[in-house]
Residue, then its C-alpha position, 0 to 999 in steps of 0.5 A: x500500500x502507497x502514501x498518497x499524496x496531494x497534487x497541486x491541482x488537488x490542493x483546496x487554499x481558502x482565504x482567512x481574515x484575521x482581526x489582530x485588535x487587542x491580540x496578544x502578538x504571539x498567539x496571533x502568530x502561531x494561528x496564522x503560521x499554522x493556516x500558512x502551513x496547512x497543519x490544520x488540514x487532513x492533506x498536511x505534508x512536510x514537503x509540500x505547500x498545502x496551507x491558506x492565505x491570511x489577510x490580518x487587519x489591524x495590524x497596528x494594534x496588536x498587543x505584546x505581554x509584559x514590558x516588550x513594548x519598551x525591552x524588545x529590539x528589532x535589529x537588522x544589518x544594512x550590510x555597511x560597516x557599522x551598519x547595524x541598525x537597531x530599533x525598539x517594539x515602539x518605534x517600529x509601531x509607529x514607522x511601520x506596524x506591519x512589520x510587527x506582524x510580518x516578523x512574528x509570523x515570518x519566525x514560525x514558519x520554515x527556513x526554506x524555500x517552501x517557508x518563503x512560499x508559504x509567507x508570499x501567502x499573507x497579506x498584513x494590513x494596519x488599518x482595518x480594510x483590505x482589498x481582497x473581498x473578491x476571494x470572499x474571506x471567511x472571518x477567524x477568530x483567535x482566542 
């Protein structure tokens, strides 16, 4: 007896939409890394893209735990001698929100060239309006 597996004509994606209002930063993350993946669903397998696509709204108003707001650093290297750039959770909220999320999420997934995939399936927005009504997104709720 065989494995069968997925085809990519076979894989079903849906489209999810995520409020990120008043949710704290990490369960919002793992939510939406497990639907990027596939992990919820039956067809799931480690080598292949089988997961959604996330729309999150209201990016720039999720929450973080703790004193993460004024401790936590985002850093990133410009590739410039001395060119480590350094950034607090507050000042990255106000430049660009989305970028809260975008990191978060992007943390959860693979480190491969599958994960890259899987990320080119979100779509993060700060306010609370999305141009994707079209692929009629069905609404998640995560607690």
């Amino acid at each position: 007896m065989s494995t069968e597996f997925p085809s990519k004509n076979a894989i079903k994606r849906q489209w999810h939409v995520i409020d990120a209002q008043d949710l704290i930063l990490g369960k919002l993350a793992s939510k939406a890394a497990m639907l990027l993946m596939g992990k919820t669903k039956p067809t799931y397998t480690t080598f292949l893209d089988t997961g959604d696509h996330v729309i999150v709204i209201n990016a720039a108003k999720v929450k973080v735990s703790g004193r993460k707001e004024e401790d936590k650093i985002y850093r990133h290297f410009t590739g410039y001698p001395g060119g480590l750039v350094e950034k607090s959770l507050k000042r990255v909220r106000a430049e660009k929100p989305i970028r809260l999320v975008e990191d978060a999420i992007s943390g959860m997934l693979p480190k491969t060239k599958l994960g890259k995939q899987m990320f080119r399936k979100l779509q993060v927005y700060a306010g609370d309006k999305h141009p994707h009504a079209a692929q009629q997104p069905t609404a998640l709720t995560v607690k």
